[in-house]
N, C-alpha and C positions, 0 to 999 in steps of 0.2 A: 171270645175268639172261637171258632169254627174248627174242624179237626182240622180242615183243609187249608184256613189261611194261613198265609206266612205272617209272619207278624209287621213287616216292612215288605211293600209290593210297590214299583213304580214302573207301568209300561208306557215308551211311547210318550214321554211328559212332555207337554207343550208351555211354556209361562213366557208370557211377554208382557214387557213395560213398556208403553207407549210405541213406538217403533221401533223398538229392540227387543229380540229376542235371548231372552234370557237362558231359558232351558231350551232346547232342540232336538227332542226324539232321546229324551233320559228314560234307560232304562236301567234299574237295580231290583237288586232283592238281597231280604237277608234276612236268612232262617233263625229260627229260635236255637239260643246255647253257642253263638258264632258272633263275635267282631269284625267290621268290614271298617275298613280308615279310606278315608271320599280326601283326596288331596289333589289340588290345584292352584293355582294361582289366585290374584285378586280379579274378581269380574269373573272367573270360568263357572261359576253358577250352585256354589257350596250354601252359601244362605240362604238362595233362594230357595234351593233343595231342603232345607231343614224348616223354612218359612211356609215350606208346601205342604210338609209331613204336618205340620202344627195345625194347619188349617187356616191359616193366613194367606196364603197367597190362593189365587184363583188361576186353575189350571184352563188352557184355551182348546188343548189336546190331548189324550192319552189318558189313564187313567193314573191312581196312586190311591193306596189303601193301607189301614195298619191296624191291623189284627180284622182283617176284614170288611173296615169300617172305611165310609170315603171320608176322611176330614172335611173337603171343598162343602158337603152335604149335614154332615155331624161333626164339626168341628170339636163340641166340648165331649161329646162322647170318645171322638178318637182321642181327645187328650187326656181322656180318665186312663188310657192304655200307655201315657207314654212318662217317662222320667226327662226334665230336658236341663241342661246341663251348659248356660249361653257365656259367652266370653268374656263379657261384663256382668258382675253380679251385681244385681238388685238385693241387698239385704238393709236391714232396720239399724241403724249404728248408736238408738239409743237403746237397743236391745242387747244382752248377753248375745251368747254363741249359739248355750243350751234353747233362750227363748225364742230367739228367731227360729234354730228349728223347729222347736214344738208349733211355733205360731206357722210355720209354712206347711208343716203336714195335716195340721189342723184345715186349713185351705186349701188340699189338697182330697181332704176329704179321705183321710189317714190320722193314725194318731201312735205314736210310740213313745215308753217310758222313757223316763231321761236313763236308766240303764243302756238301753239299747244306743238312745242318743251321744251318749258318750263313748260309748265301744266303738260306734262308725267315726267320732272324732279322730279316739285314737289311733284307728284302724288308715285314717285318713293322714294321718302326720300331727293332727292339733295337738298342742303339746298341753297337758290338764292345768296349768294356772292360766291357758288362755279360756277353759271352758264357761266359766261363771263373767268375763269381763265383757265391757260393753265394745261394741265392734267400730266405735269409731276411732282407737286407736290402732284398728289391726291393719298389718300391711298388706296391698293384695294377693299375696299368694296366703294368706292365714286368713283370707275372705274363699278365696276358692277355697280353700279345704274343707269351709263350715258347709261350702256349697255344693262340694262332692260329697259329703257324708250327709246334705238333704236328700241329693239324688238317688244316691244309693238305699237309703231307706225308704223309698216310695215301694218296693217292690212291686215294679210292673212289667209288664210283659216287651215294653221298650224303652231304652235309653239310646236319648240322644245329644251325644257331647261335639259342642262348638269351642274348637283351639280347648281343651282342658287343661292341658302341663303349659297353659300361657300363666308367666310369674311364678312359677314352682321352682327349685331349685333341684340338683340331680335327685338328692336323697327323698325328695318330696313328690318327683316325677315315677322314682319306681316304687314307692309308697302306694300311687294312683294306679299305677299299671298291675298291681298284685291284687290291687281292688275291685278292678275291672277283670281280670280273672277270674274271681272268683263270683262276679257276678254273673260272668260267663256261664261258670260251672251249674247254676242253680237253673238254668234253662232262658236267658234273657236275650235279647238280639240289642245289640249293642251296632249305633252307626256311629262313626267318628270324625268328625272334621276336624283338618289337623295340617299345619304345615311342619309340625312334630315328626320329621322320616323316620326318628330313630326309635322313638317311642312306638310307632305303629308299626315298627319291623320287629318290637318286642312282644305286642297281644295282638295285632290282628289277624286274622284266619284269611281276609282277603283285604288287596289295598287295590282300590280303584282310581285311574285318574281321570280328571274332569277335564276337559278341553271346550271351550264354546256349548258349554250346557248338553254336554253329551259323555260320555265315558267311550274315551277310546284305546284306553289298554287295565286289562282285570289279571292282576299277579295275584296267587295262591298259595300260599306256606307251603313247601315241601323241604322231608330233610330235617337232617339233626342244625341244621340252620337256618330252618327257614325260609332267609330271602336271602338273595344278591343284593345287601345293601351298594353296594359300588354302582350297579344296577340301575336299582331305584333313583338313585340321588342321579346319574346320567339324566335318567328318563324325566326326574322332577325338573330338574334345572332346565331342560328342553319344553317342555307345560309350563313352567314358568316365564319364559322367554315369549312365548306366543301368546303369553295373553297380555304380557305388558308390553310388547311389542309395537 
């Protein structure tokens, strides 16, 4: 990455499926050391926004870059920059906890002791006689956990989380959010898809909503509070209505 790029840059994004236009003139950024939560409805264009970033989808207009890199052009180079973090996890169920991480940072093109492996467990919520067992008994929030303590140990310059506190329970939701803080803190840009308001009213720096593939209102932390959850949840429930409308 460049002194000058942002680490997450999208100007102007254009993505369309066949005769629908998915994205519509999306414009975001999000600096290094800062949490942005992208929330909207189903269809308002969250996936396709995180399908962009990945280097999967193919943009028709506008540009999008991440750590200076176009995905649409270097797809696997921009994804050596990014941590990603999707709603359903893919993990090995005849694998332990420990070995599926070792074996996905190993394909990652990383590698960390099971020391470390297991401090981001516990750090994560996994509780240590789930570390050594085989993951086809585990239920899915004890699958997202092993999934957020892969994430978090890539250390890269992006993370991107799709619905993350989907199947957590509270104590496991603020588990993840203290994690994401401090992931915060180490210099990371953190983007968050999330129908989660409360959780994003708890670490993000900025909460964007998505409307028709466009962000049409950008709230910003201010105050020994924050946000205006009362606020928020007005505003979500209004974005939500329009797009299943």
């Amino acid at each position: 990455m460049t002194e000058t790029a942002l680490p997450i840059l999208i100007e102007n994004l254009a993505v369309t499926y066949g005769d629908h236009r998915v994205l519509d003139g999306l414009s975001l950024s999000v600096p290094a050391g800062s949490v942005t939560a992208l929330l909207g409805g189903n269809g308002a264009g969250k996936s396709t926004t995180l399908s962009t970033l990945l280097g999967f989808g193919k943009a028709q207009g506008g540009t999008v870059s991440v750590c200076g890199i176009d995905p649409g052009s270097a797809p696997d180079e921009a994804r050596r920059q990014i941590a990603y973090l999707p709603e359903n996890v893919a993990l090995y169920e005849h694998l332990t906890a420990v070995e599926n991480a070792q074996y996905l940072l190993a394909l990652s093109g990383g590698q960390q002791d099971r020391a470390a492996i297991v401090e981001a467990f516990a750090a994560a919520g996994l509780q240590e006689r789930a570390w050594d067992q085989r993951l086809g008994a585990f239920s899915k929030g004890m699958r997202q956990k092993v999934a957020i303590a892969v994430a978090l140990l890539r250390e890269v310059p992006v993370l991107l989380l799709d619905e993350p506190t989907s199947g957590l329970d509270p104590r496991a939701t603020a588990d993840f959010n203290a994690l994401v803080l401090a992931v915060r803190a180490r210099g990371t840009a953190v983007l968050m898809v999330t129908h989660d308001l409360l959780s994003a009213a708890d670490i993000a720096d900025r909460i964007c909503f998505l409307e028709a593939g466009r962000i049409v209102e950008d709230v910003t932390a201010q105050g020994e509070y924050r946000f205006d959850v009362r606020a928020l949840h007005a505003r979500f429930a209004v974005s939500t209505q329009k797009v299943t409308a």
